[in-house]
N, C-alpha and C positions, 0 to 999 in steps of 0.2 A: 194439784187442785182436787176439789172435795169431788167422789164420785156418789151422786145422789143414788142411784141406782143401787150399789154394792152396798153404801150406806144402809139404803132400807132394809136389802136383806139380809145384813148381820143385825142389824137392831131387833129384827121379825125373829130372827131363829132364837137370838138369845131368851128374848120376852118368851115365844113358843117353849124353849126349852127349862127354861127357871118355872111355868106354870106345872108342864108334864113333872118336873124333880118335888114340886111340891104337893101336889095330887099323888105323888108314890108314896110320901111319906104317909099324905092323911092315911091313903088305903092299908098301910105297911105297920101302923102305930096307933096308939090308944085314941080315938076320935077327941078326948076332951084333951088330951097335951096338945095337940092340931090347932085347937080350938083356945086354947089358954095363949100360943103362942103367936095367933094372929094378931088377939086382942093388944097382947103387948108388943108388938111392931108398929100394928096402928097408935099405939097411945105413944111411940117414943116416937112414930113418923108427926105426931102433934107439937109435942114438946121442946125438938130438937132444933127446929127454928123457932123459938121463942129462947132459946137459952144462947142460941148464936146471932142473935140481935145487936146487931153492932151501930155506932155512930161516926160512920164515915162524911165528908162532907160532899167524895166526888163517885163517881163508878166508875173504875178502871174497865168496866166492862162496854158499856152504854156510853163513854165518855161524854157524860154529861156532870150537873151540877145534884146531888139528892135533896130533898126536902127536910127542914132543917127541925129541932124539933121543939113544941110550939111552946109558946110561953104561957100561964094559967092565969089572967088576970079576971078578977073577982070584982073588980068594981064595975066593969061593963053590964049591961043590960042582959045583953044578949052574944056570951062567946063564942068564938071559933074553936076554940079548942078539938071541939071534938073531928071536926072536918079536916082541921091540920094534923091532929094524932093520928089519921088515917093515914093520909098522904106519906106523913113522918114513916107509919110502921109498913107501907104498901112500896116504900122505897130502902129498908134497913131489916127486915127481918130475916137472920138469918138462912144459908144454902139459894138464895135469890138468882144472885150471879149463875149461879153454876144449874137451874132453873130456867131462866131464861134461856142459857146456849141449850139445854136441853131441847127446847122447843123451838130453838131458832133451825138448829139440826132435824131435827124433825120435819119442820116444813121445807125444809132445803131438800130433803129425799122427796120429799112429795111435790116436788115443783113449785110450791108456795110463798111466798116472800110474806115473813113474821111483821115487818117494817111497812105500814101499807105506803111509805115514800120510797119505796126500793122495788124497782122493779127487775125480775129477774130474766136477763136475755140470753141468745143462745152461746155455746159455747162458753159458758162461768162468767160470762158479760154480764155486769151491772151496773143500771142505771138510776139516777136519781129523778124523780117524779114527785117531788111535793110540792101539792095544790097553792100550797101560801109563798112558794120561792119561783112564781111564775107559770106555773102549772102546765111543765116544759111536755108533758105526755097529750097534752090536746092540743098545744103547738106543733109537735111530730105529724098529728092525724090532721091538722090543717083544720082544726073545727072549733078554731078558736082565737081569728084574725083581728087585728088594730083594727078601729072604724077609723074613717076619715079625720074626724073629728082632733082623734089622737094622734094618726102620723102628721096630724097640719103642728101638734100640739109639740112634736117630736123635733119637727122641723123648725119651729121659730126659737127654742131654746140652743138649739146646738146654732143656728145662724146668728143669734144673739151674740155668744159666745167668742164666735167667729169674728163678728162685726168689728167687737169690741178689740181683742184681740189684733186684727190687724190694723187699726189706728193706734196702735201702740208696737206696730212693726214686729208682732209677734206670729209666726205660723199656729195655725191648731189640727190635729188631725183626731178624727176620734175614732177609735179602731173596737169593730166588735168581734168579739172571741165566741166562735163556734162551741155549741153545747156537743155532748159526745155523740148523740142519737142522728147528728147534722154528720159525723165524718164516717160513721159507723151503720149505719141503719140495716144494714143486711143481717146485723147479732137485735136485733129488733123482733121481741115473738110472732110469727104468724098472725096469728090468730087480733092483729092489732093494726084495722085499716085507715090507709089515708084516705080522709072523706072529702077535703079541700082541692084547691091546687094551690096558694104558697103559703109557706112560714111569715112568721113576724119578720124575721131579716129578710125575707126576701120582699115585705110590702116595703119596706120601708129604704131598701137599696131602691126598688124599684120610684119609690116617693122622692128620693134624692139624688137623682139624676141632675133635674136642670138647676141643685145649687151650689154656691160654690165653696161648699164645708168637704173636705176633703174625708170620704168616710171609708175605712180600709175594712174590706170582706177577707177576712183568712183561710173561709172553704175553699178556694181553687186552689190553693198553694198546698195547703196539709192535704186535699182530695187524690192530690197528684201523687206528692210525697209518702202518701202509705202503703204506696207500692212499695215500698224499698224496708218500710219497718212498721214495727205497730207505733203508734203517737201517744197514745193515751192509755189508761189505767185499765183494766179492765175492770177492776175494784175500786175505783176512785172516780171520782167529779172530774178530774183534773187531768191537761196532758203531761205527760211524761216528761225526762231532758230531750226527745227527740224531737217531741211534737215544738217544744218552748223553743226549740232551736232553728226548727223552721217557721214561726211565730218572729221571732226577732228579726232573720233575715228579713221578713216582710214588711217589718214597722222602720226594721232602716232604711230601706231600700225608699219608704214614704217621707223620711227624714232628707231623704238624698237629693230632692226637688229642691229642698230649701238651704242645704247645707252640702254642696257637690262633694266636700275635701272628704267624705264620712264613706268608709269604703266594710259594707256586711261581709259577715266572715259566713262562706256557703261551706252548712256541712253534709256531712251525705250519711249513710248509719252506718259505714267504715271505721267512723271516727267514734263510735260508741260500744260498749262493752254488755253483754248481758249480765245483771245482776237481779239476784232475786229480790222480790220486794213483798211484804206481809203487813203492811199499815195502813192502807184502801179506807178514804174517810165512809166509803159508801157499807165495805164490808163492816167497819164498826156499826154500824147501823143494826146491823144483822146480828149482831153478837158475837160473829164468829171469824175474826180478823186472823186471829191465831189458826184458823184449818185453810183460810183461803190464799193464796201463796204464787204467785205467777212469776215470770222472769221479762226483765224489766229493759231497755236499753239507759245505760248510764255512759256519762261524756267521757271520755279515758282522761282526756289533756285538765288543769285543774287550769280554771281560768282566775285570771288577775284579783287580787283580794283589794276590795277598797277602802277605805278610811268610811267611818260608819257613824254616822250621830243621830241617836232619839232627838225626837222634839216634842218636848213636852205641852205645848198647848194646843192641844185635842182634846175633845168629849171623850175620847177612850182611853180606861185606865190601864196603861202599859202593865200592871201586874196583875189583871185578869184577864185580858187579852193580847197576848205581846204580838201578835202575828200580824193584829189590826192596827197596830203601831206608826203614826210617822215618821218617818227616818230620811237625812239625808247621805246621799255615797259621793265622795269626792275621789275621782281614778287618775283622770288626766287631766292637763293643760293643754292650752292653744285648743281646745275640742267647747263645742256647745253645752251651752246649760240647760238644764230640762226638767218642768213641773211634771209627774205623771199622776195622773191618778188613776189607781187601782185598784184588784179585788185578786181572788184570793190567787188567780194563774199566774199573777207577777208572783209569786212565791218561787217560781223555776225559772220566769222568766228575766227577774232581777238581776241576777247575776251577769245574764247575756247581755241585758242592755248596757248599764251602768259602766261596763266597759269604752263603751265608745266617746262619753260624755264625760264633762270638767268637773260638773257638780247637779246631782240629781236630784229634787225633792218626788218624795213615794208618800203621796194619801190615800187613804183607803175612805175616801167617800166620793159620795156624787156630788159634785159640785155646781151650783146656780154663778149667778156674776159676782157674787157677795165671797163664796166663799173662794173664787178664784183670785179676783183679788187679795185676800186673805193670804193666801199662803205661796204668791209671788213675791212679798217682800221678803222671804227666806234667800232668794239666789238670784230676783232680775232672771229670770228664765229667758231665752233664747227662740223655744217653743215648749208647746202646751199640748201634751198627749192626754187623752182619757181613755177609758178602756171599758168595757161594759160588756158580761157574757150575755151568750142571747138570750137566754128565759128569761131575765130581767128587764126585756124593753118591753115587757108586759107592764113594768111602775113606770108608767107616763110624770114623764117632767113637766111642772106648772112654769110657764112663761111670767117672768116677773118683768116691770115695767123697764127701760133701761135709764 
């Protein structure tokens, strides 16, 4: 892992020492060769990204999409061109990439976080904090709770659901997935107080007590469980095979009410291996995936491979985002069939479930009564899992009529 501290002061002595070699020369040599040679460093420090101006379409850095570059049409009124040729040359001009991690490093020695959706916690702990994906850093401080309004709003869509569901002799459970700052909060900065007393999962566990939608908390389980190993990334959004291992136990286990024969396979961190890991969605953020580098628990045993099919009728196009993909896994027979719908933790956690069931459909959307029905005629499901991390029970569900 990066040490910010050692970082800053080799960065400080070299800058100090390249200044002191260059003030020997001026003193040492002709004032105007000094003076001729700065000029031309400055004018080739100008030119040299202009000459390495490239037309990439993606940043292996930023992993993101770059600004494409703009088209000149003359018969309009009034073009854009010139707003787009910005954006175009403020994402392609040559030595950028390697610019950015300069200053991503920089602020990483300085305790800073370059990404104002990254927040940086103790021990090389990062967390993700963007305002528009639930504005999961004022849910931690508790000073930014569901009003009634919306958990009444929370509670008639998942009962809907439910309703509906079990006149067609279907179970539903809907399970939400703990954000990392819920199982970790002690790598949480100081200086960053709780000003409430609960979270959004906690109003809303606490809101759905007296109904009868079966809604599965996974902090007691993983709270427990990290006594024994770490769960989660310390660089990523996402837990770990350790964490997704004790995640599954939990959602079978809720499966078990309805389906006894279904028997979770309990692991312990015996069964896993340390492997290094360097691809932290959060460390890309930062630009600096490639220095931030942790050791990882991965599952030793290689579990059951299933039969694998896209489905192509989704709004999302499988060759720009294959990850958000429909798909169903056919493993066993004589075992239950299962709609789930998911987000992005079923990506570790997939593998564990799909195991225990006949034939599984995986969406990655939130689904209303429209779109449930929708995508039951794939496999006659058995039951009906949804899955929803917590910063996101901030996008309150609109109740449609039934």
């Amino acid at each position: 892992m990066i040490k910010p501290k050692k970082l800053w002061r080799t960065l400080r002595h070299s800058f100090l020492g390249l200044i002191k070699k260059l003030m020997k020369q001026k003193n040492n040599s002709n004032p105007r060769i000094f003076n001729n040679l700065l000029i031309v460093t400055f004018i080739i420090c100008l030119f040299v990204p202009l000459l390495l101006t490239h037309n990439r379409n993606e940043s292996t850095i930023e992993k993101r999409k770059l600004a494409p570059f703009p088209e000149l049409k003359w018969e309009q009124k009034t073009t854009t061109f010139p707003s787009q040729f910005e954006a175009f040359f403020d994402d392609h001009f040559g030595l950028r990439d390697q610019l950015v991690q300069l200053y991503a490093l920089y602020s990483m020695a300085l305790r800073s976080s370059s990404n104002p959706e990254v927040l940086l916690g103790l021990d090389d702990w990062l967390f993700y904090i963007n305002p528009k994906e639930g504005d999961s850093l004022e849910d931690y401080r508790r000073n930014d709770p569901l009003t009634k309004e919306q958990l009444s709003s929370w509670k008639n869509i998942l009962e809907t659901k439910y309703r509906w569901l079990k006149q067609q002799g279907i179970p539903y459970v809907f399970v939400i997935v703990p954000d990392k700052y819920s199982i970790y909060p002690e790598y949480m900065p100081k200086h960053i107080r709780q000003v409430g007393k609960q979270t959004r999962l906690d109003q809303l566990m606490d809101y759905m007590k007296d109904s009868e939608v079966p809604v599965l908390d996974l902090r007691p389980a993983l709270l427990q469980a990290k006594q024994q190993g770490q769960l989660f990334y310390k660089t990523d959004t996402h837990w770990n095979d350790f964490g997704a291992a004790i995640a599954q136990y939990e959602i079978i286990r809720s499966m078990q009410k309805f389906y006894p024969n279904i028997d979770p396979v309990s692991y312990s961190i015996q069964d896993f291996v340390l492997k290094e890991y360097k691809s932290g969605d959060i460390a890309n953020m930062l630009n600096i995936s490639y220095i931030l580098k942790e050791m990882v628990p991965e599952l030793r045993e290689t579990l059951p491979i299933c039969n694998k099919q896209t489905l192509n009728e989704t709004h999302i196009d499988p060759k720009k985002d294959p990850q958000k993909t429909a798909f169903i896994t056919e493993c066993r027979t004589n075992a239950p069939k299962a709609l789930i719908f998911r987000d992005s933790f079923f990506i570790n956690l997939q593998p564990y479930m799909s195991q225990y069931l006949a034939k599984t459909v995986y969406v990655w959307e939130w689904p209303d009564l429209e779109l449930l029905k929708k995508y039951m005629q794939y496999n006659q499901p058995d039951i009906v899992i949804e899955a929803r991390v917590e910063r996101h029970l901030k996008f309150i569900p609109i109740p449609k009529p039934e």
